[in-house]
N, C-alpha and C positions, 0 to 999 in steps of 0.2 A: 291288037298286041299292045304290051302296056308300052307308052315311053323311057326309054333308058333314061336313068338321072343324069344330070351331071355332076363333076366333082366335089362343088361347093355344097351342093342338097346333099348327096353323098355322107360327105361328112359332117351336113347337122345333122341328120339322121342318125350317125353314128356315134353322134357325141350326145344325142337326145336318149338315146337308148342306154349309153355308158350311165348317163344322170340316174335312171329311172331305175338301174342295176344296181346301181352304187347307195339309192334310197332303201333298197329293200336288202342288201350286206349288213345297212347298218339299223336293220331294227324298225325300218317303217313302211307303212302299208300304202303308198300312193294310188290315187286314185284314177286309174287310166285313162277316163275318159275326161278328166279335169285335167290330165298333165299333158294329152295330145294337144291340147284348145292353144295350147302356147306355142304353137309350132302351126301359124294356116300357111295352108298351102299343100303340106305335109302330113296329116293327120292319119291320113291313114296307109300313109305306106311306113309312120311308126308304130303304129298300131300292129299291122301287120307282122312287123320285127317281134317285137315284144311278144307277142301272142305266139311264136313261132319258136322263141326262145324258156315258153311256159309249158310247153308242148313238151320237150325236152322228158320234162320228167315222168309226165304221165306214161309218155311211151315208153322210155323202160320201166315203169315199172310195169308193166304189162308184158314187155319182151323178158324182165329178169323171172317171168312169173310163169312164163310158159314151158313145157315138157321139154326136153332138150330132144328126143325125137322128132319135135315138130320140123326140123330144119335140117337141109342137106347136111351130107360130108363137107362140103365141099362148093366153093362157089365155081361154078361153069363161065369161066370168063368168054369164050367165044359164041356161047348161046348168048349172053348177056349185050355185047356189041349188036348195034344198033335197034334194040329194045326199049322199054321206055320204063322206068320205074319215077312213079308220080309227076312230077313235072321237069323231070331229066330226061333228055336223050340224047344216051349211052354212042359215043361216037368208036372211041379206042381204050385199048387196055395203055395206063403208063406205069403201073408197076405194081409188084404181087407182096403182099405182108402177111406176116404170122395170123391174123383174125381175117382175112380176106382180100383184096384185091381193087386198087384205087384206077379210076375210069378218067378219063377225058370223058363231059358231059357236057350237053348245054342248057339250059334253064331253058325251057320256051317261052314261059309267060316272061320275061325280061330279058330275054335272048344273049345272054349272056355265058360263056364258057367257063366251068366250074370243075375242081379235081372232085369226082364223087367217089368215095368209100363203100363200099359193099363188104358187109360185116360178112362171114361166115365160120361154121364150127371147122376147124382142120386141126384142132391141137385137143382135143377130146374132153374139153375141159370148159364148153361153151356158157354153162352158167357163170361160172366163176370170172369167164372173159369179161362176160356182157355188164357184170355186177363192179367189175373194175372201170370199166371202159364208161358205163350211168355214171359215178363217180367222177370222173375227169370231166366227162363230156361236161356235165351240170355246172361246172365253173369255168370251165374251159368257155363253153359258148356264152360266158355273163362277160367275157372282156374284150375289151378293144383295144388291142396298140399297134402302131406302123409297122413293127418288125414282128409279130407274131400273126401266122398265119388264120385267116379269120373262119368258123365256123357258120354258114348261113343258113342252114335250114338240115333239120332230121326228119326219117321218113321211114314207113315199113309197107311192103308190099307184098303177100303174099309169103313166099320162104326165106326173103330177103329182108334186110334193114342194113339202114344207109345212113348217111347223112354229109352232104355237099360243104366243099370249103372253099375260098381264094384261089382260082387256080395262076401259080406263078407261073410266068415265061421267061422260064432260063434255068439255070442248071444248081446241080448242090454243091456246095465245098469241096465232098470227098473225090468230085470226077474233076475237078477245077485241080486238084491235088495230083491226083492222076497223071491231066494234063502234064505237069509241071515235073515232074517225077519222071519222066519218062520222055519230054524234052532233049532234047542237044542242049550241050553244054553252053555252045554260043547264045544261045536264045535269053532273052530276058522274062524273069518270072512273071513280070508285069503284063509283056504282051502275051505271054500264055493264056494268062487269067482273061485278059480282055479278050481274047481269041476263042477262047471256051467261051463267055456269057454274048458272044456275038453269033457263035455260031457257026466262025471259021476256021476254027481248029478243033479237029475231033478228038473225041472224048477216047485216049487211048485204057487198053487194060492194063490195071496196074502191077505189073510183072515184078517190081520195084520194090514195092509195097513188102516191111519185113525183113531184108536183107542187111544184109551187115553194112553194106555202101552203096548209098546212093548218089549219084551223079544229081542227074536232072538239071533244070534249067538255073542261072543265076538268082541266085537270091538277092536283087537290084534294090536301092533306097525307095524306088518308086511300088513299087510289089509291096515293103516293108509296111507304106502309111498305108495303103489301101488295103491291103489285110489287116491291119491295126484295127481301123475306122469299120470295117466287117465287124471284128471282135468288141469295139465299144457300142454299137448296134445292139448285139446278142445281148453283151451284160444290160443294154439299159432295158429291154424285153424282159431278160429274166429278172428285175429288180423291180418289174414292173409286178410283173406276175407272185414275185416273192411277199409284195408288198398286200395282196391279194389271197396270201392263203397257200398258193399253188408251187411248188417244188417240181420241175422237169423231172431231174433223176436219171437221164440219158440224153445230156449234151453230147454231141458227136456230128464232125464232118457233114455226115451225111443226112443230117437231121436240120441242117445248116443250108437253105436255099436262099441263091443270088439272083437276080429278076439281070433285066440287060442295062438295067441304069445304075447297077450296082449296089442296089437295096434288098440288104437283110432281110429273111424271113424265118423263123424257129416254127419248128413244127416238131408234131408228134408228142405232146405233152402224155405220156405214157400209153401212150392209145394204141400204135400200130407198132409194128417188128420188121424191119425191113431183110429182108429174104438173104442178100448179096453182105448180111453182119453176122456173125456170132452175139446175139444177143442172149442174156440170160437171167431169166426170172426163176429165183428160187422160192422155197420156203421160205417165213419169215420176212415179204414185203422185202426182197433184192431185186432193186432195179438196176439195171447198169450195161453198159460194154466194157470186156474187160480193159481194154487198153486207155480208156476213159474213168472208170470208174473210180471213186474215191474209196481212201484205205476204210471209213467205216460204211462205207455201204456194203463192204466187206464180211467187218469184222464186227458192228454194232449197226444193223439195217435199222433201229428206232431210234440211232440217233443222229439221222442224216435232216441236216436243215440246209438253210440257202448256202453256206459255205460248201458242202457239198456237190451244188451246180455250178462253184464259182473256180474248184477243182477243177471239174470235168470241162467246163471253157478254156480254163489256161492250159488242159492238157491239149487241146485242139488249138488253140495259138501257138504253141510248141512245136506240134506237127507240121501249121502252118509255115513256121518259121527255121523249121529245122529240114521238113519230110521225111520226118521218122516219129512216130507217136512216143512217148516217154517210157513205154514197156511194153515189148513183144516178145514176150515167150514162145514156145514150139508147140504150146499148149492152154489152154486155157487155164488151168490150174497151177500152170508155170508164171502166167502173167499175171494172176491175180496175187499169185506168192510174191511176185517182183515190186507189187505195187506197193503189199506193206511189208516189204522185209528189206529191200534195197532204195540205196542213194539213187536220184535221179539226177544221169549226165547233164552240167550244166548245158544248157543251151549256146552256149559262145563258141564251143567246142566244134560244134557241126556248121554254127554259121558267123563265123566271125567278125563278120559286118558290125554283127551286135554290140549296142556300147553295153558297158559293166552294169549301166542302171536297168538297162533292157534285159541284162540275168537276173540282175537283183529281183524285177518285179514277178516272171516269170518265175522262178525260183521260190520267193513269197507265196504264192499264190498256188502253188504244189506243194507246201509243207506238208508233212505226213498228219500233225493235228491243227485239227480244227482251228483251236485258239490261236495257230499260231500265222493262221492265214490273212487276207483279206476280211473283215466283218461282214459285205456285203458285196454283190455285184457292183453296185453302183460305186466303190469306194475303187475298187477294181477299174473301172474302166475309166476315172478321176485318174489314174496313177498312167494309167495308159496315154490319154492325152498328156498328160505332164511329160510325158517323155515325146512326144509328137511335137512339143511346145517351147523342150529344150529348158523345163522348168523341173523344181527339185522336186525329187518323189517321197510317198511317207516310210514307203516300206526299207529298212532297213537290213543291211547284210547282218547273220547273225556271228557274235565273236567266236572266235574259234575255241571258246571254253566252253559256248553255247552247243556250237555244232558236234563238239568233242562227248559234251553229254548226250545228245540226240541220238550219236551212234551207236554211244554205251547201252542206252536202252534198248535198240533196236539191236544191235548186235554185242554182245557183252564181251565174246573172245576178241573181235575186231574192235571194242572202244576201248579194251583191257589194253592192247597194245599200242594203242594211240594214246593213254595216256600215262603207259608206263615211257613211251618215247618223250610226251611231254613232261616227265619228269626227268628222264635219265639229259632234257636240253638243260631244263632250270638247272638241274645238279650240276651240268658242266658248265655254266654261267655263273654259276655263285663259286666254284673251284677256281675257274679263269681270271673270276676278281678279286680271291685270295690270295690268288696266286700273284698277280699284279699288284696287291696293297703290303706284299712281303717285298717284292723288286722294288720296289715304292724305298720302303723301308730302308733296306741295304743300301741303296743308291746314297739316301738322306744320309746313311753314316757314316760311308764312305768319306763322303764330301767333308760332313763336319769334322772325319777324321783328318781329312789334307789338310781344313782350315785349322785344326788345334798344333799339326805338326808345323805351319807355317808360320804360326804363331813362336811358339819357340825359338825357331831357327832368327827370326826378327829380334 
């Protein structure tokens, strides 16, 4: 059995393979067996990497090539426990997705436990799946960052195709949400959250989830940085990946895994559908959740860039900080109408704790356009520490001439009368100072009138 690495190998390995990924991004052909030689000791468990991560393509395009007959309905997850597919064995099922069903595995040959993916056809549309998913996968698996969940090895076996990631030990956002939501009132949000990635507070149903009022647990100052420090995690991932090419397109709670030390992991870069979401892919390259999704993923799917994931984050620090997502509709086509047709509640409202700068950023950051948000994740999670920090933030509240047009566009009969009110104030403001510069007036002639009568009488 091969030796486990340790951490330090680990990670030149991982940053030997980042190099040799990042050479060939930009245009050059290195020469494998010249760029291992710099690396003794290691040479061939980089070799291996890289080789494993060239593989990638081959096989789908072999998978995208083949009959969609050739493959179940359907993957058999309780045939599949305890079977082996390539150098995996399949221990437990940990959760079912729209393209197939992710495993608790172990690696043999490095005996290591890994969350494994088992594609299959359930949505009748497996070409198309598999041709999306080649796509992702193929850049997906060229990067490496701390908070993104990592891809180690793809595989096919018979009716199945797979391929093995990072398996996290600990839970996701949206059941840490849960948690907290569903809480006593006494309880602090903090220890909730710790209590979930510990293990000792169970993951309750979130019955909560939607409803006009949520109690749940305190929304504590200590809960506040530690969810924060969560959220500048995810942006510095996704500004990683932005920087890369790669667009998530479905940030969300639940795509959002916490390990027990409290480190960030992003997963799912378009690839899986989680069962327990209304997730929805339409025509026209719409990726999204609705309660997450930004107004042009909507209404302009080709023109969604990194400001669009930088949306769908602050809509989940919202959640975080509010427990209530920024628009739930009764319906799916309710929530998406809500997302570009209505004002979203400030956040201060639900959780008061927040200072004005902590609406401000959150607020910025959920503009309805584009231009008018954050420019990047990275600038985003800059503003965030800034308020962690007790230092000035860049994004500014917008004037109320600003916001007064924002509605007009968005609602005309409602900005029609917001700014017929804002005229019918000026009109009564410039009356009230005519009116005071006539009392003005009179008063003055009064006076001079006593002083001209006084005069005489002298």
């Amino acid at each position: 059995m091969t030796e486990p690495l340790n951490h330090n190998e680990e990670d030149i390995i991982e940053q030997a393979v980042q190099r040799f990924v990042d050479a060939q991004l930009q245009g050059q052909k290195p020469n494998l067996d010249e760029f291992v030689k710099q690396y003794s000791g290691l040479e061939q468990q980089i070799r291996q990497r890289i080789k494993s991560l060239e593989e990638i393509e081959g096989l789908f395009d072999c998978i995208v090539q083949a009959d969609d007959n050739d493959f179940p309905d359907a993957v058999i997850e309780d045939n599949l426990i305890g079977q082996r597919l390539g150098d995996f064995e399949i221990l437990r099922l940990i959760g079912r997705g729209g393209m197939g069903a992710v495993f608790l595995a172990r690696q043999v040959s490095l005996d290591r436990e890994v969350a494994l993916k088992v594609i299959s056809d359930i949505s009748g549309g497996y070409k198309k799946t598999l041709e999306r998913f080649k796509r992702e996968t193929k850049v997906l698996a060229k990067i490496s960052h701390p908070n993104i969940v990592a891809i180690y090895e793809v595989g096919e076996q018979g009716p199945y195709s797979y391929f093995a990631m990072e398996y996290i030990r600990g839970t996701s956002l949206d059941k840490i949400l849960a948690g907290i939501r569903n809480a006593k009132p006494d309880e602090k949000g903090s220890d909730v959250m710790q209590g979930c990635l510990e293990g000792r507070t169970g993951i309750y149903d979130d019955k909560s989830k939607g409803s006009e009022s949520v109690s749940g647990a305190e929304i504590d100052k200590d809960y506040i940085v530690e969810i924060s420090k969560v959220i500048i995690s995810v942006a510095d991932a996704l500004d990683y990946a932005h920087k890369k090419g790669i667009l998530h397109r479905d940030v969300k709670p639940s795509n959002i895994l916490i390990d027990a030390n409290g480190t960030a992991k992003l997963v799912d870069f378009g690839l899986a559908r989680a069962e327990s979401q209304q997730t929805i892919t339409m025509t026209g390259e719409f990726f999204g959740t609705p309660s997450y999704v930004s107004p042009e993923q909507i209404r302009r799917p080709e023109a969604v860039d990194c400001r669009s994931d930088v949306y769908s984050l602050a809509a989940t620090y919202y959640e975080c900080l509010t427990l209530r997502a920024p628009f739930e509709g009764n319906t799916v086509n309710e929530t998406l109408s809500d997302v570009i047709s209505k004002d979203i509640v400030p956040p201060k409202k639900y959780c008061p704790r927040l200072s004005t700068d902590f609406n401000t950023v959150l607020m910025h950051a959920l503009e309805k356009s584009q231009e008018d948000r954050y420019p990047t994740a990275a600038a985003f999670a800059n503003d965030i520490e800034n308020l962690l920090e007790f230092k000035p933030i860049t994004a500014k509240r917008p004037s109320i001439t600003r916001r007064a047009y924002k509605t007009l566009q968005r609602s005309p009969l409602k900005g029609a009368a917001i700014l017929l009110l804002i005229l019918a104030t000026i009109l009564s403001i410039l009356v009230y100072s005519q009116y005071q510069i006539e009392i003005k007036k009179q008063k003055a002639a009064k006076i001079q009138q006593i002083l001209e009568d006084a005069d005489i009488l002298l």
